[in-house]
C-alpha positions, 0 to 999 in steps of 0.5 A: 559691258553691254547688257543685251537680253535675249529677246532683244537678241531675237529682235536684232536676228529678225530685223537681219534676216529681213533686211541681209535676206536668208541666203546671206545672213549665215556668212554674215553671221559667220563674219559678225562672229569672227569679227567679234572674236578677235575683238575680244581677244584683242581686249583680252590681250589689252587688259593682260599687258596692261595688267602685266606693266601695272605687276612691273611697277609694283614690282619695281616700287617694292625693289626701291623701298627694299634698297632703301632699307638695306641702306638704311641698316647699313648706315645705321650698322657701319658705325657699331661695326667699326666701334665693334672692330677697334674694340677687338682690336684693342683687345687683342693681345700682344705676342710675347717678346721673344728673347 
């Protein structure tokens, strides 16, 4: 994200200690870093649900074409059932008359 090199990080912790002092600079730098912290969970957390919502229109996608073509073969079926069963049932034999 932010390309920071190590000698600009010196640069940054001499301008603090000159300008915040040496008895405040420890707790400011506990707090920068706390601060810090929680922003990247909060990121972490961001990209995690953003990603999770993006898996759940996959997933809701691929359950639409699924239905899709099980209507699709359940029409292209319906008719070769139906034929299939009115042959069967003409061809089923007739119980003998009894006497």
């Amino acid at each position: 994200m932010f390309d920071v090199a190590f000698s600009e990080l010196i640069v940054i912790a001499v301008i603090a200690l000159v300008i915040i002092g040496p008895e405040k600079l420890p707790r400011v730098a506990r707090t920068v870093g706390a601060i810090t912290g929680r922003l990247q969970r909060y990121v972490s957390t961001v990209k995690a649900d953003i990603e999770r919502e993006m898996q759940m229109e996959d997933l809701h996608k691929l359950e639409q074409q699924i239905r899709q073509n099980a209507r699709q073969i359940q029409t292209e079926l319906n008719p070769a059932l139906s034929d299939a069963a009115e042959a069967a049932h003409e061809q089923k034999p007739q119980p003998p008359a009894q006497q």
